[in-house]
N, C-alpha and C positions, 0 to 999 in steps of 0.2 A: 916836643909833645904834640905841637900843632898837626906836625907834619905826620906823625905818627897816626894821627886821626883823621886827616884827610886822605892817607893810604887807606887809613881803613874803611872809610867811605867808599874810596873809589874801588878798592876790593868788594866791597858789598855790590858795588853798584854795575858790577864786571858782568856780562853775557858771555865771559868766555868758555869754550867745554868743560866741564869737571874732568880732573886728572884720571887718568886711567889708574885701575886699581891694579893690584900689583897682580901675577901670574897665579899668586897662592890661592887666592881668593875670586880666580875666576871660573864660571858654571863649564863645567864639561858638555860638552858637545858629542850628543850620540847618533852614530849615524845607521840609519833604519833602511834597510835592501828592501825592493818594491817587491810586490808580492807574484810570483810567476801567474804568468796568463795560465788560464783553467787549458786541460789537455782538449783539443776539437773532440764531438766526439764519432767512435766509429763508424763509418758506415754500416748499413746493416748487411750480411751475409749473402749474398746473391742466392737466390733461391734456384734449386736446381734446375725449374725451368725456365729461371732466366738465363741462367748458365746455359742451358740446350738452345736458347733462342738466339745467344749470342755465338755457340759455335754454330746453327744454319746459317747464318749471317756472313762468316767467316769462310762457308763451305761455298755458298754460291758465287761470294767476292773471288774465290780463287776457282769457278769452278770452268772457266774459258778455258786455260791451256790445255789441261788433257781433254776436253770435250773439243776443243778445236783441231788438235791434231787425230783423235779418231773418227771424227766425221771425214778431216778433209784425206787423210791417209786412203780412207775407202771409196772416195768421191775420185781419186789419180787413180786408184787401179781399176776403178769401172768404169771410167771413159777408157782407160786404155785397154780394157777386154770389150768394150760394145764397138768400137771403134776397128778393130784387129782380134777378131775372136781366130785363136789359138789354145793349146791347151793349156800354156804357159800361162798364156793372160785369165783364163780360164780358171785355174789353179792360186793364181794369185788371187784377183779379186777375192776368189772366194775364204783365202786369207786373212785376206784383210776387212772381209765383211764379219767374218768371224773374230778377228779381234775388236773390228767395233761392237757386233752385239754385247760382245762380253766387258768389254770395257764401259761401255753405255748402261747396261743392265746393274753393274757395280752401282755406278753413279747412282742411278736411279734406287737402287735397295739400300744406298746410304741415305738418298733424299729422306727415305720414308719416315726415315729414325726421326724425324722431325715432324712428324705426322702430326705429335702429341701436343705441340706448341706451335702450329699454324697461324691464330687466333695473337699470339704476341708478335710476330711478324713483321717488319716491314712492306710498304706494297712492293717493291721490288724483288725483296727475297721471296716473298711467298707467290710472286709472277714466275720467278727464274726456275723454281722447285717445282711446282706448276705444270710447267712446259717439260722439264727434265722431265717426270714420270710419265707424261706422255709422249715423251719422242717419236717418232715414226720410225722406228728399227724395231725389227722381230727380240722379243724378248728373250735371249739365250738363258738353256738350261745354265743351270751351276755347274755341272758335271762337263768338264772340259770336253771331251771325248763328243758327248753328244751336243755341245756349240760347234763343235768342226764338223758333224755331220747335220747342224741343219745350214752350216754357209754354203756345202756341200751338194746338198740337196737343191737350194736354192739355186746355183748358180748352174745346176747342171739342168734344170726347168728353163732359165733363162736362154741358156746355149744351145738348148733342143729347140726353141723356141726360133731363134736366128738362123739357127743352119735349116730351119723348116722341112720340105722332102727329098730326101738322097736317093738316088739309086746309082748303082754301079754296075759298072758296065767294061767288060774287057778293049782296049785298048793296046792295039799294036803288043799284044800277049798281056799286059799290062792291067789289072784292075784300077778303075778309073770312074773317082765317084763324082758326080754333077749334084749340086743342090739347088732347089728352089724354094724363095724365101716368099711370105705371106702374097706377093706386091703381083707375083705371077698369077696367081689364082683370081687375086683380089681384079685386077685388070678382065679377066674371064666374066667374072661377077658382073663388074660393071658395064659391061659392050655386048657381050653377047645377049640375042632375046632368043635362043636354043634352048627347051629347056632340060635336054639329055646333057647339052654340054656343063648347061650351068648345075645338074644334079651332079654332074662328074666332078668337076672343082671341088662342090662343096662337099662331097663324100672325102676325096683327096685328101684337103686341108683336114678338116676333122677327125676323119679315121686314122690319119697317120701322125701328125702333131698332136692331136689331142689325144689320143689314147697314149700316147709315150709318157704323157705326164702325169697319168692316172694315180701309179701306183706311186713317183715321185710328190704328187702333192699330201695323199692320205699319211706318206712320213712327215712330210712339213708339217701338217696341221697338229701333229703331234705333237712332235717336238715344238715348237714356237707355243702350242697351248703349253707345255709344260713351265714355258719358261716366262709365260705373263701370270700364271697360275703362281711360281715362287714371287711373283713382285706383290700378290695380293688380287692381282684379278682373275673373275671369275674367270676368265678365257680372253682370247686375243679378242673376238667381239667387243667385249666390256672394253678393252683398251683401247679399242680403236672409237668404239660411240662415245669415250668420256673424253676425247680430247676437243670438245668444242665449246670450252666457256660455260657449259648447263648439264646439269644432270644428265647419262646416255639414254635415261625414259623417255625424258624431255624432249632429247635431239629426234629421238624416232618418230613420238608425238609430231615436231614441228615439221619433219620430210612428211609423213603422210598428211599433213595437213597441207603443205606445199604440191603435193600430188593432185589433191582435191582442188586447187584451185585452177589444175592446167588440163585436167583430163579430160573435161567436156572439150576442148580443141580439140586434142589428140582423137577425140572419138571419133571425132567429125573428121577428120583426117583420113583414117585408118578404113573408113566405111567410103569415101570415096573412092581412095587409092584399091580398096578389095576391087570394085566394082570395076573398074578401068583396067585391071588384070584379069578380070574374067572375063573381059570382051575380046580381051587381046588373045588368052592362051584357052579358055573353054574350059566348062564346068570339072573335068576332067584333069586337071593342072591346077587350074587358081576358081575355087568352091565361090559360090554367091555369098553364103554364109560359113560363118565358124571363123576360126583365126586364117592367115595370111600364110602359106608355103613361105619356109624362110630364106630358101633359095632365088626367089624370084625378086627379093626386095633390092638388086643391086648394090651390095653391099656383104661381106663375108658372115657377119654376125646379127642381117639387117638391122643395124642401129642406127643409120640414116639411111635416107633412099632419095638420095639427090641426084645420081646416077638416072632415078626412072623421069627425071623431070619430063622427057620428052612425049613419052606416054600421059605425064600426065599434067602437061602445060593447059591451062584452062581455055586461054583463046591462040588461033595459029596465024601468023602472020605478020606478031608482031612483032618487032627489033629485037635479035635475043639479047641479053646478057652476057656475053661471051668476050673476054680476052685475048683467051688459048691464043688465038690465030695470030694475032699482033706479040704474044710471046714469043713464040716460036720463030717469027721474024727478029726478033732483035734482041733474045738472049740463049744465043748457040755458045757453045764449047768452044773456042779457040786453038791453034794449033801447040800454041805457046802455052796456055790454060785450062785447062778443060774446065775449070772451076765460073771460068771468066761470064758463062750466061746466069749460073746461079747469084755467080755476086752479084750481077746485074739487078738479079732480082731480089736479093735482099736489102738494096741499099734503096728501093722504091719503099719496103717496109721501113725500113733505116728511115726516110724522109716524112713520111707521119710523125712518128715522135719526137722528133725533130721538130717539127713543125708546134708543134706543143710547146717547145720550150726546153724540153729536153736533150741532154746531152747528146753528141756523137757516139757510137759504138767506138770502143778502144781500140787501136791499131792491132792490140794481138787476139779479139776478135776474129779479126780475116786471116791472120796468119794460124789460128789454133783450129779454125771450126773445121768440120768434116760436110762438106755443102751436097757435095755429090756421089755416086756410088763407086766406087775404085774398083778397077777392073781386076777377072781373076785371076790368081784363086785366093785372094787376099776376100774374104767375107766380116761383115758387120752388120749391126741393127741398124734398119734403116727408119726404124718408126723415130717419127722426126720427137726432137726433146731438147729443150735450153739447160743449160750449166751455167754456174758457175763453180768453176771446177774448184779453187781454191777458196772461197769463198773470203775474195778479194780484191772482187772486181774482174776476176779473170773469166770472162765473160765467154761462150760458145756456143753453136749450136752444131745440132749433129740430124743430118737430114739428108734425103738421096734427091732432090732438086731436079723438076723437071719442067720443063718450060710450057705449064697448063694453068691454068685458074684456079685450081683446086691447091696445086703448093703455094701460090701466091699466098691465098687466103689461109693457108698455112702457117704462111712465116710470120704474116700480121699479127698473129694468135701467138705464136712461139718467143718474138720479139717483145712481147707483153712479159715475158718472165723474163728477159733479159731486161727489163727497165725496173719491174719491180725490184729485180738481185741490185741493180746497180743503186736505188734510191735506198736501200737499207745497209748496204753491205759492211756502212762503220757501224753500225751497230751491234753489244756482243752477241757471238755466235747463237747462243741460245732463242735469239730473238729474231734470227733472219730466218723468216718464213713468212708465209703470207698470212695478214689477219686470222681467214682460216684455212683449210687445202681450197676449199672453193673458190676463193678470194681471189690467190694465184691461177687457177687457170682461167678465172675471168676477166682478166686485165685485156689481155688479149683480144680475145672474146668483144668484147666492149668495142677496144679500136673497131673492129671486121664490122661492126654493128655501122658504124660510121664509113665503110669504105662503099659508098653507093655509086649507083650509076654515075651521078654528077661527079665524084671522086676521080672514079675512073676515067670519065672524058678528060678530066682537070688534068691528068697524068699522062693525057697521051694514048690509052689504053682503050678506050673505047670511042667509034669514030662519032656516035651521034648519040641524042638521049631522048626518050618516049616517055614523057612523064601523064602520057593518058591516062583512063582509068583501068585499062586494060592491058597495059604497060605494068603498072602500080599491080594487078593483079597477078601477074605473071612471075613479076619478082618476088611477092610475097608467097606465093607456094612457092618458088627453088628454096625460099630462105626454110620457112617452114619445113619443107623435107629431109632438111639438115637439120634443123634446132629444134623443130614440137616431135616430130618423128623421135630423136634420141631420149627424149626426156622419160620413157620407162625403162630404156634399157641404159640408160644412165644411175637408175634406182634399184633396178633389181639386182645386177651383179655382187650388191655390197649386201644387199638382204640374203640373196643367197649363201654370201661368206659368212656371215653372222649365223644364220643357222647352222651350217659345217663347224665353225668354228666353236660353237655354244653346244654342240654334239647332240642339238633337233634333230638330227639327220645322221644317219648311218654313211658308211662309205658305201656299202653298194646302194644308196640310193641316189647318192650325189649328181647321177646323171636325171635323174627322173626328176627330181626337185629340182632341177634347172629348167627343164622346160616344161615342170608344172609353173613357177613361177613368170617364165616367159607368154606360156598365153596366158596367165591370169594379167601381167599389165601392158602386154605387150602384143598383143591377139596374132601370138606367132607358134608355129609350130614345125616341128622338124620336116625337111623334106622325103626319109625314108624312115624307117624303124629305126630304133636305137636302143640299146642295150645295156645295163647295167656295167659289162667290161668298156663302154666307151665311155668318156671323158670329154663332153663337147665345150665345157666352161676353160680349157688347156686350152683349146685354138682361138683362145684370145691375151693378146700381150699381157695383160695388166693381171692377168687370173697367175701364167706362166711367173711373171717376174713380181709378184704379187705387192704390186701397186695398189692400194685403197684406190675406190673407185667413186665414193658417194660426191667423190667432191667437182666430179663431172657434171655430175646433177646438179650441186650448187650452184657452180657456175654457170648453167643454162638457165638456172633464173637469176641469180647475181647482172649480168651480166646488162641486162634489162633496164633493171632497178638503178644500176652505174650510168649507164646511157642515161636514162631519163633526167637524174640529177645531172650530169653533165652538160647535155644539149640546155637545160634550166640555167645553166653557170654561165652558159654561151649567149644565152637571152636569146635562143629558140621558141618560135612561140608556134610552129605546126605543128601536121603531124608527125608524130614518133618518130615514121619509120623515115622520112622525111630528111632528120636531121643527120649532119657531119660538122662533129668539132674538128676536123683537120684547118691547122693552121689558128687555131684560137686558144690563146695564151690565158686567157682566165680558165677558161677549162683544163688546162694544161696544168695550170697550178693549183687546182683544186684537187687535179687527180693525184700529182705529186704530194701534197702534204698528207694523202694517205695513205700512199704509200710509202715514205720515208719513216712512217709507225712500224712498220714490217707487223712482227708478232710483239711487239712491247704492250699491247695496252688489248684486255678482251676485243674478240669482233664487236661486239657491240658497238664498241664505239669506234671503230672505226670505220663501223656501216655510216654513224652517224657524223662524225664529222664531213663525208662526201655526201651524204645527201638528207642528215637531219632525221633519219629513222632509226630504229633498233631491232626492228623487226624484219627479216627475210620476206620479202611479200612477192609474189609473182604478177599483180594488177599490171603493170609495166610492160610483161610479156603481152598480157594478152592486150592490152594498151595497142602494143604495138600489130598487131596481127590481127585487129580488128575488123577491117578490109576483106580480108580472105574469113574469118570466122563465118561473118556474115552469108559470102558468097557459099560456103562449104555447107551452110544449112540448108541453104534454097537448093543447093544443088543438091542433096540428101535425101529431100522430102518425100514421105511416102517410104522410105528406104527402112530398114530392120538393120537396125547399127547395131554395135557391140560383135561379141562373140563367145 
């Protein structure tokens, strides 16, 4: 019993687990699935014009290869027809000009479709669309038939233009034609002081080149207006004023304002130079008052009259400026090369930008360019111009090189585009071009600004240096008779196309409104009568192969404006005209980081990264030409300026 009870104690007194209950009686275990995550929810529907904003998007990212291959397809056939004009090459080109308008013009009338969604844009895409609708190609009609007749048309303007005046002449029974191209007459212009001979040239040139184009441009202007008229513009004017970053009102606004700030020089210019031709040829030939016989200005189109320096060098006596003479010692033709004095001469330009900091010209370069003129009957253009043909670095120039100062100062200028091409050229195609047209021929421009007397001694090229004041004056009229002298006929030729183009102007008036507009800024006037059936704006290259012209004038005052910021980069602290960055590496790299923008970014700004402005301003110019402004008044006074 005892023990019976102290089990049951110790049973009481147990912490062991309670027995597990049997299976019958144990709670079921229900198992509960988590609950699905909610559905994300949809995106909302892309709205049709984001849809449109993301196919422009799509359109410009692919829009390189066929824009690449139709610029560079017509860039191979027209070096190889200006180079070796045939009819072959002739016939191509214009080919191939014509598949690019039409291929270009596609492109460009697909941009548009994105017209309506601009504003959603990226800056890139709405830069690349941008620059597509204003390409620099004639806008070809839709109508196939009449795109091959204005490539046609075009290139048969250009070819008349090269072959210049023919005549034929029997040969050993044989018809046998001779041609002479602009460079013959233009040499007449410049040397002779006759002035029957110099009326005969300029009658020559004009009445036979330029009337041949007459009736070939009034079809161009047609067609090419038909076919800026299908992209939306009023006319090829509109297309050509709208490609500069600002409104085309704007742009005309800011040239004639750029006009106003250079033409009190130019007046003073103009009314000196009359006066110094009527001492020399008599009231009878060159008038005291009214505009300037355009024949007498040495010069085919008198656009510069650097040729009259001699007539009208201010003091005599002093050390000229001159090269020539040490050119022609030391860059002759070879027996082995004929090329051999031209390369000469352009590996002196070659060494300026070099001297900057800048690369070497590329080996194929010397091997591709066309330097000098090749004997007949093999004929080409010889108005000198840079390529890059592939646009790839395949760098060239095409020029007839002759061993004078005048090509020197040539190549410095033309070498300007071969740096610009080379500092942009990875960039996509859309984008190699110069800030603006102006941009590009001012590079150049710029260098020549800096190639001074001092330059010249430094090279070897000039034996001594005169840095009198009369020295100083002397330079600054030749400079002057080249750069303030072009600066209206650098302007007018594109107002004149603008009116042709805009259909101001009738075709038979085309000739009359060229030289209304020539004495209104250019106090010039024909040397004989002229007539409705002549065509004198054809005997100039750029009218013939209808190259935009305004951008000549930009860069006469660009060019300035670069200089000054420049020579400032250089920590020049004289005068203007004073300064040469050759050989100065900060200047070198200022110049380059603007140019390696090409066309990526408005001019604006890339006025402003080289020299911190936005505005085209001509102060610069006359900055520089100060010296001579001054002397050109006192020498005036009393005088009846204008015309």
């Amino acid at each position: 019993m005892r023990s019976s009870l102290l089990f049951a104690a110790a049973l009481a007194a147990c912490t062991c687990p309670p027995e597990p209950k049997s299976p019958a009686t144990a709670p079921k275990v229900v198992e509960t699935k988590p609950e699905p995550p909610p559905e994300p929810a949809k995106p909302p529907e892309p709205s049709p014009e984001d849809k449109l904003a993301a196919q422009a998007k799509q359109f410009a990212a692919d829009l390189e290869a066929p824009l690449r291959k139709l610029i560079v397809d017509a860039s191979v056939a027209e070096w190889s027809f200006e180079t070796d004009i045939t009819p072959e090459h002739e016939e191509a080109a214009a080919k191939a000009n014509a598949v690019q308008s039409a291929g270009i013009t596609k492109l460009i009338a697909e941009a548009h479709e994105f017209d309506a969604v601009a504003d959603r844009l990226d800056p890139e895409t709405r830069r690349k669309l941008l620059l597509l609708k204003y390409y620099p190609v004639p806008a070809a009609p839709s109508d196939p038939k009449l795109n091959d007749e204005l490539a046609t048309v075009a290139a048969a303007m250009n070819a008349g233009y090269g072959r210049g005046v023919c005549t034929t002449a029997k040969v050993k029974g044989k018809d046998s034609e001779t041609c002479k191209n602009v460079d013959v007459y233009s040499k007449i212009l410049a040397r002779s002081r006759k002035p029957a001979e110099l009326l005969a040239a300029w009658q020559t040139w004009h009445d036979t080149v330029g009337r041949e184009e007459r009736d070939l441009f009034g079809r161009y202007v047609a067609l090419a207006n038909q076919g800026a008229k299908e992209l939306g513009f009023a006319s090829v004017a509109d297309q050509w004023r709208g490609g500069y970053d600002m409104p085309s009102d704007a742009f005309e606004a800011d040239v004639d304002r750029l006009w106003g700030q250079v033409k009190p020089l130019y007046q003073q210019l103009h009314c000196y130079t009359r006066r110094q031709l009527n001492k020399k040829y008599g009231d009878k030939i060159a008038p005291k008052t009214g505009p300037i016989p355009a024949h007498l200005l040495g010069n085919m189109w008198a656009q510069t009259w650097d040729n009259l320096y001699p007539e009208l060098e201010p003091y005599k006596g002093v050390a000229p400026i001159d090269v020539t003479p040490e050119l022609v010692k030391r860059f002759q033709p070879t027996k082995d090369d004929p090329a051999a004095g031209a390369k000469g001469m352009v590996k002196i330009g070659e060494g300026f930008y070099t001297s900057l900091g800048m690369a070497p010209l590329p080996p194929t370069f010397w091997e591709r360019s066309q330097l000098v003129q090749p004997p007949p009957p093999k004929q080409v253009v010889c108005h000198a111009s840079s390529w890059d043909v592939t646009y790839s670095d395949d760098l060239r120039l095409k020029m007839c090189i002759e061993p004078k100062q005048e090509d020197l100062m040539t190549i410095h200028h033309e070498l300007g585009h071969s740096y610009y091409f080379q500092a942009y050229y990875q960039l996509p195609i859309i984008y190699q071009n110069g800030a603006n047209d102006g941009f590009h021929e001012a590079i150049g421009d710029t260098i020549r600004l800096s190639v001074t007397p001092e330059y010249l001694h430094d090279r070897g090229l000039l034996a001594k240096v005169d840095t009198g004041d009369k020295a100083v004056l002397n330079h600054q009229m030749e400079m002057a008779l080249e750069k303030v002298a072009f600066l209206p006929f650098g302007l007018l030729i594109d107002k004149w196309r603008w009116d042709v183009f805009s259909g101001k102007v009738a075709p038979d008036q085309y000739n009359q409104h060229w030289w209304d507009l020539r004495r209104e800024y250019q106090g010039v006037a024909p040397p004989s009568p002229r007539a409705a059936t002549d065509f004198d704006p054809g005997a100039k290259y750029h009218v013939a192969a209808n190259v935009p012209y305004m951008r000549y004038f930009l860069a006469a005052i660009l060019q300035f404006q670069f200089h000054r910021a420049l020579c400032r980069k250089a920590g020049f602290t004289g005068p203007l005209y004073q300064c040469s960055i050759y050989g100065n590496k900060d200047a070198g790299a200022a110049f380059q980081k603007m140019l390696a923008l090409g066309q990526s970014k408005p001019w604006q700004d890339a006025l402003e990264t080289l020299t911190g402005e936005r505005d085209m301003d001509a102060s610069a110019l006359l900055e520089y030409f100060a010296p001579l402004q001054k002397w050109l008044e006192d020498q005036n006074k009393g005088q009846a300026c204008g015309w």
